[in-house]
N, C-alpha and C positions, 0 to 999 in steps of 0.2 A: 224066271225073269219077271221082273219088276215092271208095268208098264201103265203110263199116264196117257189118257185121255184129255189133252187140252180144248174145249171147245165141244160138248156133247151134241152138236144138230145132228142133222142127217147123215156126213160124212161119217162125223165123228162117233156119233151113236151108231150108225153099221157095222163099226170099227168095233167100238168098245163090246157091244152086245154079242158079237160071234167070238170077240176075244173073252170074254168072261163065259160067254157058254161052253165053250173046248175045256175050261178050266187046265190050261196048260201055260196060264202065267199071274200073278196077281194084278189086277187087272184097278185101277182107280180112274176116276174121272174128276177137274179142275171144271167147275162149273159156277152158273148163278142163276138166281131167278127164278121162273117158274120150272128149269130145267131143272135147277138143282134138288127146287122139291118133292119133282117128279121122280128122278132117280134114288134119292133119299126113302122115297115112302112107297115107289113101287118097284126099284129096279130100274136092269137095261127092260129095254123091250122093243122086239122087232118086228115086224109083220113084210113075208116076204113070199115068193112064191109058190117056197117051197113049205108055208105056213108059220106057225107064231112061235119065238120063241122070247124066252124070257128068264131074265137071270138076276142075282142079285147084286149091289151095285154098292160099293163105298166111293162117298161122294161129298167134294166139299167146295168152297170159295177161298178157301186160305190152302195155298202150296206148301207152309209149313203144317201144316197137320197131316197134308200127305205123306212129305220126306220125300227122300233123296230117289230117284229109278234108275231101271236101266236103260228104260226107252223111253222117251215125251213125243208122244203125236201130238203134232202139232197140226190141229183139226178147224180153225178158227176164220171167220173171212178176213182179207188182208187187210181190209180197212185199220180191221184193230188189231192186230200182232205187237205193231213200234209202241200203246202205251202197255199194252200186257207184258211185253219183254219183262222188261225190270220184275214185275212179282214173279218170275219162274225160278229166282236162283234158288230156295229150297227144293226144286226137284232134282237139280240138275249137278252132279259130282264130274270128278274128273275123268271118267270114261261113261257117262252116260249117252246115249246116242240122240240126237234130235232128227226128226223126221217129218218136216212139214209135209202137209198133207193136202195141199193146197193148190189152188186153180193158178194160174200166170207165173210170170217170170218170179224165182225165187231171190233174197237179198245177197248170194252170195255168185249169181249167175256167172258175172263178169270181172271177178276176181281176179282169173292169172290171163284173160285174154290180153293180145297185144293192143297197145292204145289205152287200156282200159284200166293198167295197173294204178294203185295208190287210190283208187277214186272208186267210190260207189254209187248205183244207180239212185238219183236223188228221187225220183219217183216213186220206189221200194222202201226206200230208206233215208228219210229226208233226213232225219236226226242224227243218222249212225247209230239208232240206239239197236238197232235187231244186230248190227256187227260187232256193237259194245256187249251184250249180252247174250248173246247165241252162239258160241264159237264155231266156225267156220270147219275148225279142223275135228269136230263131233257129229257135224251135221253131213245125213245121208239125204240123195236127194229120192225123191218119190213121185211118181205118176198115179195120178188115179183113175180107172176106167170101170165108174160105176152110177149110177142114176138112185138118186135116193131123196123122199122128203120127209118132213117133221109135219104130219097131219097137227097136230098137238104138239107141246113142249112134253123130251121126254121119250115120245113113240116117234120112230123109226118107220118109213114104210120103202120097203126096196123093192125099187121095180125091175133092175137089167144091170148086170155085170159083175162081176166080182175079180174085175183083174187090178195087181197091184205092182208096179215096175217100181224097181229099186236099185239103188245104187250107190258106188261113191262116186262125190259132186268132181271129181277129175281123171277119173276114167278105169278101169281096173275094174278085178275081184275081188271079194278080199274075205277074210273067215265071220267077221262081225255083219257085213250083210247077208252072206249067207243063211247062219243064224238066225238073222230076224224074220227072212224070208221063209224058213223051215216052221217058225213058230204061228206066222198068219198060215203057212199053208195047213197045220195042224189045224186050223179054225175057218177053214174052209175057202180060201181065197185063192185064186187064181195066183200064183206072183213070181213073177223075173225077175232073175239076177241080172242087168244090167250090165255091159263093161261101156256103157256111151249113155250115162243118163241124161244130160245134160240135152243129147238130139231128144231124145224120148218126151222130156220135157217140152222143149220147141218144137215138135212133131203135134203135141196136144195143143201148144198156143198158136199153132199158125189156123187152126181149124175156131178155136174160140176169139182169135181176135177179130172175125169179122161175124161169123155167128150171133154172138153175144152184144156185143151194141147194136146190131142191126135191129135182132130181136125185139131189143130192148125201147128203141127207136120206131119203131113202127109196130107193136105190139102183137107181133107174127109169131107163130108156132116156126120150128126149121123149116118144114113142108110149104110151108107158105112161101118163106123166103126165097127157098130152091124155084118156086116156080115163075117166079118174076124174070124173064131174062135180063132188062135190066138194072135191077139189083143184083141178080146172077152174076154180072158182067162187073159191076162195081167190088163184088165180095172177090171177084179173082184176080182184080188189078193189084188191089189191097193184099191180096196171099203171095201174088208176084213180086212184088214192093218187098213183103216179110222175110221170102225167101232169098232175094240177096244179102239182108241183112244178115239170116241166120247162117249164110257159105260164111261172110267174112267173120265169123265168131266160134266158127269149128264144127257147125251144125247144120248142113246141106241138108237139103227136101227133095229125095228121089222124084215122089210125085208130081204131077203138073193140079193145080186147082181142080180142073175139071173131075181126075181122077179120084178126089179127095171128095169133090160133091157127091160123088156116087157113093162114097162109102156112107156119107152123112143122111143120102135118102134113106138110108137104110132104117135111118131111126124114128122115122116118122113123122105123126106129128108131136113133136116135143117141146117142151118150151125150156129155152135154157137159164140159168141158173142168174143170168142176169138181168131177165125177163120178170124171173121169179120174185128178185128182188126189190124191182120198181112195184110190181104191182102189190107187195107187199110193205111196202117203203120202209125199205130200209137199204140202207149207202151202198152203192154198188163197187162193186172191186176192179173200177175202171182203169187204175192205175198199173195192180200188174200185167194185165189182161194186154191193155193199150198204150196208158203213157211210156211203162218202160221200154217198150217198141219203137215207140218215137224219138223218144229219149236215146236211146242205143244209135238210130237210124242217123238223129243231127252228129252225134260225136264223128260218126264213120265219112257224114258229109253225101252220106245216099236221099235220090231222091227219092219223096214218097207220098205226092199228093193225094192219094184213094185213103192212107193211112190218117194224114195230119184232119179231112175233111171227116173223118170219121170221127175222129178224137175229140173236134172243135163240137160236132154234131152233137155228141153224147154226151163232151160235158155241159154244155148249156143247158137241154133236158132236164138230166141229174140235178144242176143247181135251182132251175125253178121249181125242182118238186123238194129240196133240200136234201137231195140225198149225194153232195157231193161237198165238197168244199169252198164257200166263197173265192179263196185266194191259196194257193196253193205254193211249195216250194219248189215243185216240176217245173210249172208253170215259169219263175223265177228265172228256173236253172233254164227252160227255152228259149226266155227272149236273150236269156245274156247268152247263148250260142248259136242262138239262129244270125245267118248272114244276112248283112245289109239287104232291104230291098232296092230294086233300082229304080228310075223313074225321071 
């Protein structure tokens, strides 16, 4: 099996580095920069707790030099997926699978839901271009339950999980996930076969969409967060708001908030990945995390003031430190469906 690495950080480097060390598929990575010359002149390279490993790595900037796969991870933050689209078509043939790898709501989310046909989530996808270029009916969806950074460009440092849920994005089993799932389990991964990805999916965003801007917003580790009751109180109005939306889309949340914080003490003090990326500055992936939340929430006509006060919070942040977008097409697409105010 043929398999690309799009986007070598952390995710994607924990990916590629246990996939090339199994040597149980050919393994390439789509990179740039100081990653690229990293993997170019030393390899994958992982550092994890189970100790170092390290493999060697073909590695380039041009999708044509790598050619056609059988798999493309799609390992990249959402920010930039819609202009990287368009260079992936040398990877990508007529049965190769795509496998975004990625944090929030994916561009294909709300595809066959009712209400929702013909039309895509303008905050995922403002251009159409990831639905003009990625086809839908290739694309597997994927959960990630793993913690990992880029000390350096290049090196990998994993600190907890190795689970990888999988699936097709409308419900089922089928022999091509299984497959793929056989082949990370060969390289050590935790991973489910899915027949409900899509909740799996939304079962991960209901927990990061108020984690993660909060984090980000008051520059709290989780721990911190959890002990504020209330911000406690504010994170579970916003998960209550989330969870009607996700019933009316096919994706119910057994749990009550409270339940969900417990699970979350669990991990300590952590900083999350949005967290990670303010204080590192660079654009935070606020859109699939939160606007398409909101975005989903105005079509349906649900209300969800703890959501919208969160979204306005975060992006104003984001825009004074430039990590977000002056003017956006979400944004666009909100006022032309938000209801009149009264007065």
């Amino acid at each position: 099996m043929k398999i690309a690495i799009v986007g070598a950080g952390s995710i994607g480097g924990f990916l590629g580095a246990r996939l090339a060390a199994a040597g149980q598929a050919q393994v390439c990575a789509l990179a740039r920069g100081a990653t690229l010359h990293s993997l170019q002149s030393q390899g994958w390279r992982l550092l994890s707790p189970d100790g170092t490993l390290q493999a060697p790595a073909r590695a380039s900037d041009d999708a044509a030099a790598l050619g056609q796969q059988d798999v493309v991870i799609l390992a990249v933050k959402a920010p930039a997926l819609a202009a990287l689209a368009p260079r992936l078509a040398p990877l990508i043939g007529a049965n190769t699978l795509l496998v975004p790898a990625m944090n929030g709501v994916p561009w294909w989310f709300c595809d066959r839901v009712p209400g929702f046909e013909g039309r895509t989530l303008v905050s995922v996808d403002p251009q159409g271009e990831l639905a003009r270029h990625l086809p839908a009916a290739q694309t597997i969806g994927c959960v990630v339950h793993a913690s990992a950074s880029t000390p350096e460009p290049g090196l990998v440092q994993h600190r907890m999980g190795r689970g990888l849920i999988l699936g097709e994005p409308w419900g089922g089993r089928s022999a091509r996930v299984q497959a793929l799932c056989d082949i990370l389990a060969q390289a050590g991964f935790d991973t489910t076969h899915s027949e409900h990805i899509r909740r799996d999916i939304w079962y991960k965003l209901w927990g990061n969409l108020t984690m993660n801007p909060v984090s980000a917003l008051t520059g709290a580790t989780m721990d911190q967060v959890l002990a504020d009751p209330l911000l406690l109180a504010f994170c579970s109005q916003a998960m209550r708001e989330a969870s009607r939306i996700g019933a009316r889309v096919g994706c119910p949340i057994e749990q009550s908030p409270e339940e969900r914080h417990t699970i979350t003490a669990k991990l300590g003090a952590v900083k999350t990945s949005m967290l990670q990326d303010v204080e590192a500055g660079r654009p935070i992936e606020l859109d699939a995390i939160v606007t398409a939340v909101h975005e989903m929430g105005l079509a349906l006509d649900e209300p969800m003031p703890a959501i919208s006060a969160l979204l306005g919070l975060t992006r104003v942040l984001a825009r004074r430190r430039g990590l977000y977008p002056a003017a956006s097409a979400s944004e666009t697409t909100v006022a032309r469906n938000s209801p009149p105010s009264g007065g």
